[in-house]
C-alpha positions as a Markdown table, in Angstrom:
| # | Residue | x | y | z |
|---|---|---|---|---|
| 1 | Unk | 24.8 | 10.5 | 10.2 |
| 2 | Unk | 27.3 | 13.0 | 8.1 |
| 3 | Unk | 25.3 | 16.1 | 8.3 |
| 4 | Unk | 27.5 | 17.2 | 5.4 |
| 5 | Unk | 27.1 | 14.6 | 2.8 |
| 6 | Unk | 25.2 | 15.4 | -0.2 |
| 7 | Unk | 22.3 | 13.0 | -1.1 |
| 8 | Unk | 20.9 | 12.3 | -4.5 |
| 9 | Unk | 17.6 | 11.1 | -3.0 |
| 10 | Unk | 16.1 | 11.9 | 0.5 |
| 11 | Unk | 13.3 | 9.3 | 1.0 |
| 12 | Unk | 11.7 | 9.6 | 4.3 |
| 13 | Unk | 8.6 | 7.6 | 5.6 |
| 14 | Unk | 6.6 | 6.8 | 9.2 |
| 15 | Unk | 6.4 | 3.4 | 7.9 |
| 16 | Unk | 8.0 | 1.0 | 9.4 |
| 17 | Unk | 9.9 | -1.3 | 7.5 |
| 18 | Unk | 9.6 | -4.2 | 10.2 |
| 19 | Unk | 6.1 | -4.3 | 9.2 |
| 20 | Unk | 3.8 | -4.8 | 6.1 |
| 21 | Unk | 3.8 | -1.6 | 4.2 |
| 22 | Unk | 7.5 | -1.1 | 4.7 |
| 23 | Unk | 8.8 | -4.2 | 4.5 |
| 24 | Unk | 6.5 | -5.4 | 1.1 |
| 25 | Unk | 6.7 | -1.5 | -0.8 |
| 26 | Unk | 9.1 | 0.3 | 0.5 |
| 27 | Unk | 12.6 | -1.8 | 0.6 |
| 28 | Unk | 12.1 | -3.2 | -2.8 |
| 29 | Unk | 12.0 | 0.1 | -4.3 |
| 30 | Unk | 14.9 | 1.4 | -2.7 |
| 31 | Unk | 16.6 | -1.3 | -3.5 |
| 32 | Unk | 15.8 | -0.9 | -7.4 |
| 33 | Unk | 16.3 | 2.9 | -6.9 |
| 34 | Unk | 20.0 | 2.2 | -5.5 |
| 35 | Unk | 21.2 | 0.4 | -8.3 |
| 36 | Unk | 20.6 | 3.1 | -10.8 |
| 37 | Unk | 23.7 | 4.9 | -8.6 |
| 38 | Unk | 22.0 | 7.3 | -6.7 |
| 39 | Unk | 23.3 | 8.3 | -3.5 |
| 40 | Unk | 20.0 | 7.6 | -1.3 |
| 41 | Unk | 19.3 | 8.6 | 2.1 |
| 42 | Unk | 16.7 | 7.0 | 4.1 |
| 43 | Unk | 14.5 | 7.9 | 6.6 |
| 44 | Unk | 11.7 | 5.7 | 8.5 |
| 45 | Unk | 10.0 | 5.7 | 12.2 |
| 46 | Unk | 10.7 | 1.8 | 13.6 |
| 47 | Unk | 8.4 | 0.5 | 16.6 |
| 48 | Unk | 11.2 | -1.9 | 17.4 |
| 49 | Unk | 15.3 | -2.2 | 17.2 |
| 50 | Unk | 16.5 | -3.0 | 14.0 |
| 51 | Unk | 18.0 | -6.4 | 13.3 |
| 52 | Unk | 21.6 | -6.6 | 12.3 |
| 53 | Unk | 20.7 | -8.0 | 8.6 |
| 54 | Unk | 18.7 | -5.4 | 8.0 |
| 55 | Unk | 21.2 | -2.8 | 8.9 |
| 56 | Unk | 24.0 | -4.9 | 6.9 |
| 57 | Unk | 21.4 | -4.8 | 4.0 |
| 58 | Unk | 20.7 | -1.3 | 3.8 |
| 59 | Unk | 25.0 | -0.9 | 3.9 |
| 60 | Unk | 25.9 | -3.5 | 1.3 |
| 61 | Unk | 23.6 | -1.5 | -1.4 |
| 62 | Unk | 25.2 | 2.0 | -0.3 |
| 63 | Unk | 21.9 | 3.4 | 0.9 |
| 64 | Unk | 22.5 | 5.5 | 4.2 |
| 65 | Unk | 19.7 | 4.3 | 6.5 |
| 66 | Unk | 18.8 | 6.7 | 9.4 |
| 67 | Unk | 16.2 | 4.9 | 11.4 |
| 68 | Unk | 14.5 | 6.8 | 14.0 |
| 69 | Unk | 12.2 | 5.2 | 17.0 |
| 70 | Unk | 8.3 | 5.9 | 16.1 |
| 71 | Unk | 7.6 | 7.6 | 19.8 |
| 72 | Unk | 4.4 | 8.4 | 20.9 |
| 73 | Unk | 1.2 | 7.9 | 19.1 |
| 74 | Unk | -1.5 | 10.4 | 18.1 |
| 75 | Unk | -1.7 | 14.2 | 18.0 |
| 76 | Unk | 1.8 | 14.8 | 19.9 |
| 77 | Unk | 3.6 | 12.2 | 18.4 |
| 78 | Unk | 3.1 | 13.5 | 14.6 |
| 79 | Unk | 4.3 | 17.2 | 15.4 |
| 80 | Unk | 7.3 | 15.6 | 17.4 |
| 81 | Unk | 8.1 | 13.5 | 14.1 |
| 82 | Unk | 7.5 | 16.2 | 12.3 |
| 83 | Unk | 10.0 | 18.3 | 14.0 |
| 84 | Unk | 12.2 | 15.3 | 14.1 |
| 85 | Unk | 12.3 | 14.6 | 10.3 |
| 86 | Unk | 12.6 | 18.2 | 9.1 |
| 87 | Unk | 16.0 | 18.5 | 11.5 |
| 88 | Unk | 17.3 | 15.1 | 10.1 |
| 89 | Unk | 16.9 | 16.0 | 6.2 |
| 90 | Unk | 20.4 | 16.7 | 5.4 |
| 91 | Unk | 21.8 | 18.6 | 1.9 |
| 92 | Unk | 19.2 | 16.3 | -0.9 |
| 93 | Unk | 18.8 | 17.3 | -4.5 |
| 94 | Unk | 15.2 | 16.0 | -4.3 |
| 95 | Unk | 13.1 | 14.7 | -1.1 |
| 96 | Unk | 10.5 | 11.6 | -1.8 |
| 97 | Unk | 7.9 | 11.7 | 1.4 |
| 98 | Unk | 5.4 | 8.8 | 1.7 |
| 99 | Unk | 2.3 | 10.5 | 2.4 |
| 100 | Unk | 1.5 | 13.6 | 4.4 |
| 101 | Unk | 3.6 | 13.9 | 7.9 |
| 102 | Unk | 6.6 | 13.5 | 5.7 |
| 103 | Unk | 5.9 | 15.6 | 2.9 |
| 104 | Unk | 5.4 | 18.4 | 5.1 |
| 105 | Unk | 8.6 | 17.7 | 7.2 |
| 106 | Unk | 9.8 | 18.1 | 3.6 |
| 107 | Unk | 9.1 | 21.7 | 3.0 |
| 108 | Unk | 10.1 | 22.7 | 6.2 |
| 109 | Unk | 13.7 | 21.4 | 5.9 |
| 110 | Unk | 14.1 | 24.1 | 2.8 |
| 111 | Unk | 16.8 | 21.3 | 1.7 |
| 112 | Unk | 15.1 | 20.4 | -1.2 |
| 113 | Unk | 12.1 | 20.2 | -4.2 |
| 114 | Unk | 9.1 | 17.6 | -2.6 |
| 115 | Unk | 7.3 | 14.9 | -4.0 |
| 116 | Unk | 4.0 | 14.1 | -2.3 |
| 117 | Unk | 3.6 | 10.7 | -2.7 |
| 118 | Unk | -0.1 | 10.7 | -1.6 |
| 119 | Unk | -0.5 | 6.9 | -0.6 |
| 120 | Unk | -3.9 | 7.1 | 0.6 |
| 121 | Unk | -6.0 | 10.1 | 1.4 |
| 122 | Unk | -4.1 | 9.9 | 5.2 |
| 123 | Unk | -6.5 | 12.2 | 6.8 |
| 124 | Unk | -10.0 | 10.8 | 5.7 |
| 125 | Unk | -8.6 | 7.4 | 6.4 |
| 126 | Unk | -7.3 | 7.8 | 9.6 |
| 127 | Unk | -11.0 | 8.4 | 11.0 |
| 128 | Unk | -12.3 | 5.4 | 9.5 |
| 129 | Unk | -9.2 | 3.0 | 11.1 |
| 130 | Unk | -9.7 | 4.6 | 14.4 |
| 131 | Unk | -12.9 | 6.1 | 14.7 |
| 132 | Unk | -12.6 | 8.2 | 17.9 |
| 133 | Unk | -14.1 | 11.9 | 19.2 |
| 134 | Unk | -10.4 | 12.7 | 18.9 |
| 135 | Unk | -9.7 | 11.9 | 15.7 |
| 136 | Unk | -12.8 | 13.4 | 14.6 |
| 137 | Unk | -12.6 | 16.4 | 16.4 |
| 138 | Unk | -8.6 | 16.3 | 15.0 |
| 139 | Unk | -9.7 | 16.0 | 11.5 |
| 140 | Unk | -9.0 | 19.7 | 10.3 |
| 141 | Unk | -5.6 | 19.6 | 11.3 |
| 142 | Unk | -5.3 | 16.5 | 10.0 |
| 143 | Unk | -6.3 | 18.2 | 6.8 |
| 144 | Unk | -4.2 | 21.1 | 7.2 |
| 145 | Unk | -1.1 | 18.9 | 6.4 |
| 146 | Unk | -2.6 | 17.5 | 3.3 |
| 147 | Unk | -3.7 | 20.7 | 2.0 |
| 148 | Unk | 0.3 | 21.9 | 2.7 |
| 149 | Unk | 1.7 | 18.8 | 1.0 |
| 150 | Unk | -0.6 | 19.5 | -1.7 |
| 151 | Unk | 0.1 | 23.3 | -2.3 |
| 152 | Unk | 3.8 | 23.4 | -1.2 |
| 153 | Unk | 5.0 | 20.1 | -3.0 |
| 154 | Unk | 6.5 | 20.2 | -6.7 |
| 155 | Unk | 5.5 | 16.8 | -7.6 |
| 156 | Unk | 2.9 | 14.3 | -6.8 |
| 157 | Unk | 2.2 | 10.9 | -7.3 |
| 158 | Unk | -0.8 | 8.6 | -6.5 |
| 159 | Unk | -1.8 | 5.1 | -6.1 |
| 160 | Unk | -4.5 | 5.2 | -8.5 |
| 161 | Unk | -6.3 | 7.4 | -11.2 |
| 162 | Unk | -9.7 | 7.6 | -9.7 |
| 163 | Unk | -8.4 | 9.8 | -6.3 |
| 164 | Unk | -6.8 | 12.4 | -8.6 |
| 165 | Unk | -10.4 | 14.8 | -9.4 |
| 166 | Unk | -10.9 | 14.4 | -5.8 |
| 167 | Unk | -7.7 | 15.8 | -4.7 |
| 168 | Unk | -8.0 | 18.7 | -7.7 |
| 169 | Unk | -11.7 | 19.5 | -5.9 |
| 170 | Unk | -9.9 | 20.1 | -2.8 |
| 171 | Unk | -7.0 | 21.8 | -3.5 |
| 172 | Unk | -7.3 | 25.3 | -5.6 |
| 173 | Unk | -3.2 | 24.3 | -6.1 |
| 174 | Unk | -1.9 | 21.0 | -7.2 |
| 175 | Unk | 1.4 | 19.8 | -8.7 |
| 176 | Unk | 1.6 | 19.8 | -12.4 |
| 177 | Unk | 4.3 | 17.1 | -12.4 |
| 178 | Unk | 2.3 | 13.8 | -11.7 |
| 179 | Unk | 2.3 | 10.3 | -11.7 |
| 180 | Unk | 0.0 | 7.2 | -11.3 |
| 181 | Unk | 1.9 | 4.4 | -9.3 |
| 182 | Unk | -0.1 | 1.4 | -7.6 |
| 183 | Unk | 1.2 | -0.6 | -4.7 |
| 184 | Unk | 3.9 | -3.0 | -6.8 |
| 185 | Unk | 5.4 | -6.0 | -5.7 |
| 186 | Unk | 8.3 | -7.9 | -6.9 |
| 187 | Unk | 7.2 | -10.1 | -9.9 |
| 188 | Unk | 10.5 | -12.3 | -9.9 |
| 189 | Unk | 9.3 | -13.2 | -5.9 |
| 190 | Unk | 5.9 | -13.7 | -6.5 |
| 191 | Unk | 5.8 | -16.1 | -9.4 |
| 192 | Unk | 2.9 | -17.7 | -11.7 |
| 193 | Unk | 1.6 | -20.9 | -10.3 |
| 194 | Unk | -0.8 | -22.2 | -13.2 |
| 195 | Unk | -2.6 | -25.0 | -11.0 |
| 196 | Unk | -5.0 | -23.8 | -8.5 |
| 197 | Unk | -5.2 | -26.6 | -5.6 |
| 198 | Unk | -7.3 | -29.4 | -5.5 |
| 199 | Unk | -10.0 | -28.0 | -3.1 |
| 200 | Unk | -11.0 | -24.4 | -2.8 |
| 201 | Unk | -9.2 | -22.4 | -0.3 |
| 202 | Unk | -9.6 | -19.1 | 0.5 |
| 203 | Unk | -6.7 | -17.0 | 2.0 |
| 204 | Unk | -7.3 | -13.8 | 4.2 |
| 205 | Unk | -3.6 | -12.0 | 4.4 |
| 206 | Unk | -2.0 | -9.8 | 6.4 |
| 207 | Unk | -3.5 | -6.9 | 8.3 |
| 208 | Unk | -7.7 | -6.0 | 8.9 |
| 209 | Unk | -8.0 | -3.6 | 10.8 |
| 210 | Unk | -11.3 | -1.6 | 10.9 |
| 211 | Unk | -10.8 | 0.1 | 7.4 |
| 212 | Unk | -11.9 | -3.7 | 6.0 |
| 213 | Unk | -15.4 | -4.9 | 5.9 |
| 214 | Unk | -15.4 | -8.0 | 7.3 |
| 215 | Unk | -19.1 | -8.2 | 7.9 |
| 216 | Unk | -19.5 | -8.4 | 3.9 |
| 217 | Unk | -16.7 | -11.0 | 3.9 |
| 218 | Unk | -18.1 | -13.3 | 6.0 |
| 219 | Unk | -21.3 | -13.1 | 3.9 |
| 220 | Unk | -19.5 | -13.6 | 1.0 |
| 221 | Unk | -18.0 | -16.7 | 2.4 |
| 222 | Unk | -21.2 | -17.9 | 3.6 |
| 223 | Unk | -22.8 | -17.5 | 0.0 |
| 224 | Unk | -20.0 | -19.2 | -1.2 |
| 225 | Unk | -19.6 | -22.1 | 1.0 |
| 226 | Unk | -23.3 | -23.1 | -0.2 |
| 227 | Unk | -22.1 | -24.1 | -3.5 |
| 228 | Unk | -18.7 | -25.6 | -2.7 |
| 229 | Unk | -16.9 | -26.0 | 0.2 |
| 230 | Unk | -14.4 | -23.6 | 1.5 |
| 231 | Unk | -11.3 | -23.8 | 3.3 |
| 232 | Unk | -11.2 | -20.4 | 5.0 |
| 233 | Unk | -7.9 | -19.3 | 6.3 |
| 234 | Unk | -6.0 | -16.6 | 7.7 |
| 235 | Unk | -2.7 | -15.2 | 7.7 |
| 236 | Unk | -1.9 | -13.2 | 10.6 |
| 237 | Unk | 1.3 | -10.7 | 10.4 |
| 238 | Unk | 2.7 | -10.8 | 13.8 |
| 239 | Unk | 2.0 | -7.2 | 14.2 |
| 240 | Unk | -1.8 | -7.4 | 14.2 |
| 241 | Unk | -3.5 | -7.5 | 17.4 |
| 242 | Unk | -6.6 | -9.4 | 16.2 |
| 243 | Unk | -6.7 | -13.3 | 16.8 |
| 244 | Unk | -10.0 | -13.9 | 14.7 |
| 245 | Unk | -11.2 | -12.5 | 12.0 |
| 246 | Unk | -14.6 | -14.1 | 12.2 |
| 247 | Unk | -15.3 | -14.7 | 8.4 |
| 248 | Unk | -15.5 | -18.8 | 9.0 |
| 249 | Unk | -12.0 | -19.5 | 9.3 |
| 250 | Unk | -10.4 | -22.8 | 10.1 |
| 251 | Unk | -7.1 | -21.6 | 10.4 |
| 252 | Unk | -5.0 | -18.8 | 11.6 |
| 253 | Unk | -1.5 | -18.8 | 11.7 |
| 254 | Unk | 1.2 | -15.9 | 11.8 |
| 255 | Unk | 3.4 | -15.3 | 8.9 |
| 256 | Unk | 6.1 | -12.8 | 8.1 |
| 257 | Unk | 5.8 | -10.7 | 4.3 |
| 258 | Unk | 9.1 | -13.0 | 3.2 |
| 259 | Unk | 6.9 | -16.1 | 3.2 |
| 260 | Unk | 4.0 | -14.5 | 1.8 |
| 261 | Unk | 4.9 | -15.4 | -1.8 |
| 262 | Unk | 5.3 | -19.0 | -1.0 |
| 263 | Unk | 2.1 | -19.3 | 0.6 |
| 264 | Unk | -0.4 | -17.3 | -1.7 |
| 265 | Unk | 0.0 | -20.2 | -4.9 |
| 266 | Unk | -1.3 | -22.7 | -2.2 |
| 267 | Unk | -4.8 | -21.5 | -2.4 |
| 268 | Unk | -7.5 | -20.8 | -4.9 |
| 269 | Unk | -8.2 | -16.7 | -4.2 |
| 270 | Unk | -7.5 | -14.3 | -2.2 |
| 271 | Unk | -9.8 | -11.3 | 0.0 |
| 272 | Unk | -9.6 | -7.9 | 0.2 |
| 273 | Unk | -13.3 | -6.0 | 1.1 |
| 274 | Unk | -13.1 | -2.3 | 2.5 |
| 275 | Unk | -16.0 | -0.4 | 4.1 |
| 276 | Unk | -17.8 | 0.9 | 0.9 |
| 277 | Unk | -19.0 | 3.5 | 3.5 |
| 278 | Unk | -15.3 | 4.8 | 3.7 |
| 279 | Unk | -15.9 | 8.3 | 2.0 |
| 280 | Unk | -13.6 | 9.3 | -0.4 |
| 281 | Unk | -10.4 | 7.8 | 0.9 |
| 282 | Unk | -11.8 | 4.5 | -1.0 |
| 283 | Unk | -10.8 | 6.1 | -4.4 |
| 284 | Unk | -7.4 | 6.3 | -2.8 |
| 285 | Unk | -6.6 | 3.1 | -1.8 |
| 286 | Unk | -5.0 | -0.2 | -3.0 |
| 287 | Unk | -4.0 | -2.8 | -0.4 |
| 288 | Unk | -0.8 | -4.9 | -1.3 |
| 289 | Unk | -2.3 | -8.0 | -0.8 |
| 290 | Unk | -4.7 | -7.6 | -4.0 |
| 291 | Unk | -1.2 | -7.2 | -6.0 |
| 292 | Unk | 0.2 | -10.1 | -4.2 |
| 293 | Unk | -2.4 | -12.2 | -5.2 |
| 294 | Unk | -3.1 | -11.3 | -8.6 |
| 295 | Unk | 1.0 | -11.8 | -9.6 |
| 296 | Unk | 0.5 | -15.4 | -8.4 |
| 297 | Unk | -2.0 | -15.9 | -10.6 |
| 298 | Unk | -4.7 | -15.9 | -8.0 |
| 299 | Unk | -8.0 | -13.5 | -8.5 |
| 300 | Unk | -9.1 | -11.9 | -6.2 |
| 301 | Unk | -12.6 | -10.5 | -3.9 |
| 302 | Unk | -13.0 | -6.6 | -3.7 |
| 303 | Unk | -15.4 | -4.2 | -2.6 |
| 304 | Unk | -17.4 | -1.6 | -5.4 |
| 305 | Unk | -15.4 | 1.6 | -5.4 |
| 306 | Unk | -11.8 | 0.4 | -4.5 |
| 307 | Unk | -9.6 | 2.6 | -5.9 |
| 308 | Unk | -9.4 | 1.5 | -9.4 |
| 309 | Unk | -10.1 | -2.1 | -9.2 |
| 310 | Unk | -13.7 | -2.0 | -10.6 |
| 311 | Unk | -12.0 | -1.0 | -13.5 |
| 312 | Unk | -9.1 | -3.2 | -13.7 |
| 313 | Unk | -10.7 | -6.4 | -12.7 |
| 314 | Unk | -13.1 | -5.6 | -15.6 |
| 315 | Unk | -10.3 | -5.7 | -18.2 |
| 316 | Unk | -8.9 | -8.5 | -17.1 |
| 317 | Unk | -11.7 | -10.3 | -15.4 |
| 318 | Unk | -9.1 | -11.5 | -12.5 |
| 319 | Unk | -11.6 | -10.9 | -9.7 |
| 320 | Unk | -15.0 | -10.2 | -8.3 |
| 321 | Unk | -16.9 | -6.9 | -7.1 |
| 322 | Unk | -19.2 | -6.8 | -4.1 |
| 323 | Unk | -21.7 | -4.3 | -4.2 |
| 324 | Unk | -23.4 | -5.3 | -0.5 |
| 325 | Unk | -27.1 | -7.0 | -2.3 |
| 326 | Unk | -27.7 | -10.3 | -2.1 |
| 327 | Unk | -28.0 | -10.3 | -5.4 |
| 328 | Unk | -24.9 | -9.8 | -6.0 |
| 329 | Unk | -23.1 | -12.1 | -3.3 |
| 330 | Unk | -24.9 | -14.8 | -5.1 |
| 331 | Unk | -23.6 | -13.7 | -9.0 |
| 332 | Unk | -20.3 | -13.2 | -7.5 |
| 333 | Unk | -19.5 | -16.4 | -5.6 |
| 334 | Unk | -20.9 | -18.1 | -9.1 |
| 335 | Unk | -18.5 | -16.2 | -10.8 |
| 336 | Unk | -15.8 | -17.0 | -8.8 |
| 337 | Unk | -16.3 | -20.5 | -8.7 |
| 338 | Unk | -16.2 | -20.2 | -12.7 |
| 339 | Unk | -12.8 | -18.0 | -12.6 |
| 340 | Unk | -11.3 | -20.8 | -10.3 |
| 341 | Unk | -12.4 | -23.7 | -13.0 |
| 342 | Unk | -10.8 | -21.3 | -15.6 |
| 343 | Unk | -7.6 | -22.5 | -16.6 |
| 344 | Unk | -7.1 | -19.3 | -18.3 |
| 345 | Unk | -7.6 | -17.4 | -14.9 |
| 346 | Unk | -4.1 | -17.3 | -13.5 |
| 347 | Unk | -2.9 | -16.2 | -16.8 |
| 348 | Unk | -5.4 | -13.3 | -16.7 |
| 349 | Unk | -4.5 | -12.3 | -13.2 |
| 350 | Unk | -1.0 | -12.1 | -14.0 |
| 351 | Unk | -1.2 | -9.9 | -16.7 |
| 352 | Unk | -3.0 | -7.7 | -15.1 |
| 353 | Unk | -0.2 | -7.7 | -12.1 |
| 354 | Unk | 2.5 | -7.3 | -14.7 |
| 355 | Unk | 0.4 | -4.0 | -16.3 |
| 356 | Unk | -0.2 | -2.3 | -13.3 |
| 357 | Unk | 1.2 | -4.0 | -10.3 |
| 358 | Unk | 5.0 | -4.4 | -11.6 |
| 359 | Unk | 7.5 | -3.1 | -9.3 |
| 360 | Unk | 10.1 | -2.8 | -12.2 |
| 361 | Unk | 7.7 | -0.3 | -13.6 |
| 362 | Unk | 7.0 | 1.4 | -10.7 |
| 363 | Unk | 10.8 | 2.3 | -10.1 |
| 364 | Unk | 11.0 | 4.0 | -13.3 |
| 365 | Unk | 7.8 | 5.7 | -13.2 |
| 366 | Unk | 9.0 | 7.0 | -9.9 |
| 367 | Unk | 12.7 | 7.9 | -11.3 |
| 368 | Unk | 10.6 | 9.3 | -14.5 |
| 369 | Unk | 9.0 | 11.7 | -12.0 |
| 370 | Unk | 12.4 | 13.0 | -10.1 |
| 371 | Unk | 13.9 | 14.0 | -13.7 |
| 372 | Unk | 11.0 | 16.2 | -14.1 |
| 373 | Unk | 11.5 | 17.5 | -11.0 |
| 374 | Unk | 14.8 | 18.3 | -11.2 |
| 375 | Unk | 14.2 | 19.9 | -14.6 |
| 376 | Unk | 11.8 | 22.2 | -13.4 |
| 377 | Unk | 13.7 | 23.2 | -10.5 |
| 378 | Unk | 16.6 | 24.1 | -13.3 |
């Protein structure tokens, strides 16, 4: 990399892009990003060699990709990436960090204004995913970094509304310059399909790991499957290392994020239930796949407390909320068999995608946001 050159833009994330997060959030957005002219440099941790297209991508739009090999795991691994980011942030007029490792590679650099982009409330989370005496007994310093990328950043921006009182509780000092962007996706990829299929099919996608509550899901699909029957399948990304699911599913098959968008339209709803137990980092969090399915016109099964979905699903009346009673399983598979007869449900579901889940939007909220920046740094 030239040390020298000058960046409009530092974005830097742990994410890989060969994976979900990176390869469904994080490339769209730069590419938007790029073709508003702004010299871009970008900075992610890969767990695997890069393919050629990739690179060639990345080199076609003028963004200078520096990818840099994850490393160890854990403790040891996050202050080596920390170290390892703040040396590679070269001369930036603003630096974009996705989540808290990053944002606090940021201020150490001293190249640059930061904008926390908070992602998930990393910390809490992490405990939940991997629930281990180290991680717990590592939760402090864990903390530490958010309460640095909280008091040291001049910008912030969220993935949903309902995080932000918890994050002002916490933190005496917050930035003033904020934004609310949910996860996006590409709206010209993931297109309307009116016509639900013939038969119900649910469709489990990408990633559950131990933050998701699959218990409840299978429950769900039990309560369900007593009024109609269910085809239950899964779509595995080829970086999970789960083979079942074990919420009565026929199927399983891998599936890479490109063909996600093809496949969704192809069934009747979609499923995305989190540990209600998860503490605050619920209020945080909004997994892709819910977006995904919504802007194909699909609604879609949540938990009570996800992020801003109770909320949203209310307005639009594009989903179902599962509170854990039985009681409530049996309202909520009766109202999703009604959504699915709805022909007015896909409609409903895409609006609400195209209100809150448009990556179009999200680009400019997020350009909206560096101006700012830069204007208070003036």
């Amino acid at each position: 990399m030239n040390k020298k050159r000058k960046y409009d833009l530092t974005y830097i994330s742990i994410d890989a892009l060969s994976e979900g997060v990176g390869s469904s959030q994080i490339i769209p957005l730069i590419s938007r990003l790029s073709k508003t002219g702004l010299k871009i440099n970008l900075i992610t941790y890969e767990k695997s060699e890069p393919s050629f297209d990739r690179i060639s991508f990345f080199k076609s739009i003028g963004v200078e990709w520096n990818y840099r090999q994850f490393g160890a795991g854990g403790l040891i691994g996050g202050v080596n990436r920390i170290n390892d980011l703040r040396r590679e942030i070269c001369s930036t007029d603003i630096i974009h960090a996705r989540s808290d490792i990053p944002a606090v590679s940021g201020f150490l650099s001293s190249q640059a204004p930061v904008i926390w982009d908070v992602r998930s409330l990393w910390a809490d989370q992490r405990v939940i995913i991997q629930d281990s005496l180290i991680n717990r007994t590592l939760y402090r310093a864990y903390r530490s970094l958010e309460s640095i990328a909280a008091t040291k950043s001049m910008g912030m921006s969220t993935l949903t509304r309902a995080v932000v009182p918890i994050l002002e509780e916490r933190h005496k000092k917050l930035p003033l310059l904020r934004t609310v962007v949910p996860t996006a996706v590409d709206l010209e990829r993931f297109k309307l399909v009116q016509e639900f299929p013939a038969n119900v099919r649910a469709l489990f996608s990408g990633t559950f790991n131990d933050y998701y509550d699959l218990e409840l899901s299978a429950l769900f699909m039990k309560e369900l499957s007593k009024s109609k029957d269910v085809d239950i399948q899964w779509a595995r990304p080829h970086e999970s290392d789960k083979v079942s699911i074990g919420v009565g599913e026929s199927r399983t098959f891998s599936v890479t994020q490109n063909e996600i968008a093809e496949l969704i339209p192809n069934y009747s709803f979609g499923v995305s239930v989190c540990k209600m137990n998860a503490g605050p980092s619920l209020t945080a969090a909004m997994p892709t796949k819910i977006a995904e399915f919504l802007a194909c016109g699909r609604p879609i099964v949540v938990n009570k407390g996800l992020g801003d979905m109770d909320q949203l699903l209310e307005e639009f009346n594009a989903g179902v909320i599962l509170d854990g009673s039985a009681e409530n399983l049996k309202e909520s598979a009766s109202k999703l068999i009604s959504l699915i007869k709805d022909p007015n449900t896909p409609a409903q579901c895409r609006n609400l995608a195209e209100k809150y889940f448009n990556m179009d939007v999200s680009s400019i909220a997020y350009l909206n946001l560096y101006e700012e920046v830069l204007e208070q740094k003036t």
